[in-house]
C-alpha positions as CSV (number, residue, x, y, z in Angstrom):
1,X,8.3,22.6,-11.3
2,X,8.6,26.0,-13.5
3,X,8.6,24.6,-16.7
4,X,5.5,22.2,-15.7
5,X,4.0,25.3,-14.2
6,X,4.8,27.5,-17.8
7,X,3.4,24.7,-20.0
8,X,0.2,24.7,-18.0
9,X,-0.6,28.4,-17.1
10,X,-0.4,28.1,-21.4
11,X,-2.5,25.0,-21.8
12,X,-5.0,25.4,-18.7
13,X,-5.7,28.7,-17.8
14,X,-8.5,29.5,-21.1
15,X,-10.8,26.2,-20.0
16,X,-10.2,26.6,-16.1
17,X,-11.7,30.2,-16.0
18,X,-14.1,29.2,-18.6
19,X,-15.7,26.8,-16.5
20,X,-16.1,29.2,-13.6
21,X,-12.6,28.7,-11.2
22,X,-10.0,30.8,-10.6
23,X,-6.3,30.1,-11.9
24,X,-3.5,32.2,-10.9
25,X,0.2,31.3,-11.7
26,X,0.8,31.8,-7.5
27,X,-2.4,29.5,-6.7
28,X,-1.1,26.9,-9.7
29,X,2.3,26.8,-8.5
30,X,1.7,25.7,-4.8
31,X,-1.0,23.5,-5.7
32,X,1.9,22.1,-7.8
33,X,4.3,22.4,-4.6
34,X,1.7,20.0,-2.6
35,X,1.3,17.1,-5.6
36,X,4.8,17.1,-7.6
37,X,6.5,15.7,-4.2
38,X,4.4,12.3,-3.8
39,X,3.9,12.3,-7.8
40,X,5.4,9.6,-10.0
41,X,6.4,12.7,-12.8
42,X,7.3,11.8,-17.0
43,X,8.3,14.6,-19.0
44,X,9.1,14.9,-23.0
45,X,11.6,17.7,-24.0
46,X,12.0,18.6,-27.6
47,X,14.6,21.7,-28.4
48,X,15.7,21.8,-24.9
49,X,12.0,22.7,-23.9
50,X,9.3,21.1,-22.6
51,X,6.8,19.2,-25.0
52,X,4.9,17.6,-22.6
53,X,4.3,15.6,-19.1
54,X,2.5,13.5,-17.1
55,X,2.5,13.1,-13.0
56,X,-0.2,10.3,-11.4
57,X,0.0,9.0,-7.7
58,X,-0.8,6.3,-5.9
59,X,-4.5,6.2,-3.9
60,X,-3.7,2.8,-2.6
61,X,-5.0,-0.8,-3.6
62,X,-3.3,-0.2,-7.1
63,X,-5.6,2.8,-8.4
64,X,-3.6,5.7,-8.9
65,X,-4.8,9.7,-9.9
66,X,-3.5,11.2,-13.0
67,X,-3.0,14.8,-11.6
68,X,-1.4,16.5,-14.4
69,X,-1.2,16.0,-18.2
70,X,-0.4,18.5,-20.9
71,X,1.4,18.6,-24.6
72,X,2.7,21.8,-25.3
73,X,0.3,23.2,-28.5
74,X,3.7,23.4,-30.8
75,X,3.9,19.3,-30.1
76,X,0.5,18.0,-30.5
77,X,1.7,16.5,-34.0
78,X,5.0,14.6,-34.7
79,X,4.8,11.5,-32.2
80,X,5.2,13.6,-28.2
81,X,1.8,12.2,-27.3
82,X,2.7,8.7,-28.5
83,X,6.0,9.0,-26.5
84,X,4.4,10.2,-24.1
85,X,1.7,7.9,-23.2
86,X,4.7,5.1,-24.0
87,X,6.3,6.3,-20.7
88,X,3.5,6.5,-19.1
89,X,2.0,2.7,-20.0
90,X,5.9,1.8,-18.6
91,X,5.4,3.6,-15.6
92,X,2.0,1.9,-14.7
93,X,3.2,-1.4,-15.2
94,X,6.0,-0.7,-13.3
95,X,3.8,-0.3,-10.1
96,X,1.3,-2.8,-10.1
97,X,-1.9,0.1,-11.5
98,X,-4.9,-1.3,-12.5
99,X,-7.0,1.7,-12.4
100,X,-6.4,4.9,-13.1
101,X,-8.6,8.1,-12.1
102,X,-8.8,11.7,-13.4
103,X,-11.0,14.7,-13.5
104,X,-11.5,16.7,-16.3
105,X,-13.5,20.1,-16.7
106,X,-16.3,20.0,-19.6
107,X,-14.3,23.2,-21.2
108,X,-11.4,20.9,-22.1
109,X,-12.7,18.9,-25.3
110,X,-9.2,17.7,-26.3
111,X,-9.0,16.3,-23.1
112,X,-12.2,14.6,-23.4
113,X,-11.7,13.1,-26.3
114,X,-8.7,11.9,-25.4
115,X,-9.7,10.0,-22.5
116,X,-12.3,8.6,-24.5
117,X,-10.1,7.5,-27.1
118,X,-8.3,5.6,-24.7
119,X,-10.9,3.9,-23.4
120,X,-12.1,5.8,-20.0
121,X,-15.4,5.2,-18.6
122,X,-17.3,8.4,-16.7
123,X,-17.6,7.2,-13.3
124,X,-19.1,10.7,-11.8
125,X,-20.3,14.2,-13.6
126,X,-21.0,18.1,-12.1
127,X,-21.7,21.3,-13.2
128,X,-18.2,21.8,-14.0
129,X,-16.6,18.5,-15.2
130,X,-15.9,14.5,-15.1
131,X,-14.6,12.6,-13.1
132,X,-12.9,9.4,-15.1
133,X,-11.6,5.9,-15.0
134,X,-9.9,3.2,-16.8
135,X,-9.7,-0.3,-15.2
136,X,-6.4,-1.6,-16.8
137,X,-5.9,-5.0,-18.2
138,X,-2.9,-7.5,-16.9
139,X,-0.6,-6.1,-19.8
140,X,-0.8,-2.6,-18.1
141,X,-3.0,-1.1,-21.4
């Protein structure tokens, strides 16, 4: 959990308090303590650090929540994403997903544009953020 905890109080705490919530390493790590358990988690590691990771769980009737994603800033080139997101397609065809659900806060554009580069449809918006999803198709897209 510490190096997951590390790579996002890097990644998440400039857009969290920009969109008006608060975001403390303490408050991060046991919301981390309550999701990693019943989490499905992929990590990259490059140089015996952490490059990036992924953790989605199961909502039940095959839609599942992606919880946590991040690529360390020093890895957003050189193929980590592409591994990433490899793992992750394995992983959901693995366990029978065919939708998959996340929120994300308007402050995050790379996070934006990436879910719309891979296809996810806004299902709900506030203030703050989107709530997304991306039916998948039988090969586990």
């Amino acid at each position: 959990m510490e190096e997951i905890l590390a790579l996002d109080m890097l990644t998440l705490t400039a857009h969290t308090l920009a969109a008006g919530d608060g975001f403390s390493e303490a408050s991060h790590r046991a919301a981390l303590a309550r999701v990693l358990p019943k989490s499905e988690v992929i990590k990259i590691h490059r140089r015996g650090r952490l490059a990036a990771y992924a953790y989605l769980w199961p909502k039940g009737g095959g839609l599942w929540h992606v919880g946590g994603f991040a690529v360390h800033p020093d890895y957003r080139k050189g193929g980590v994403l592409r591994g990433l997101l490899a793992e992750m397609r394995a992983l959901v065809k693995a366990n029978g997903v065919v939708e998959l659900q996340s929120h994300v806060y308007k402050t995050n554009p790379r996070s934006l544009a990436l879910h719309r580069r891979l296809g996810f449809a806004v299902i709900a918006e506030n203030e703050k953020g989107f709530a997304f999803s991306l039916r998948l198709v039988a090969d586990g897209r």
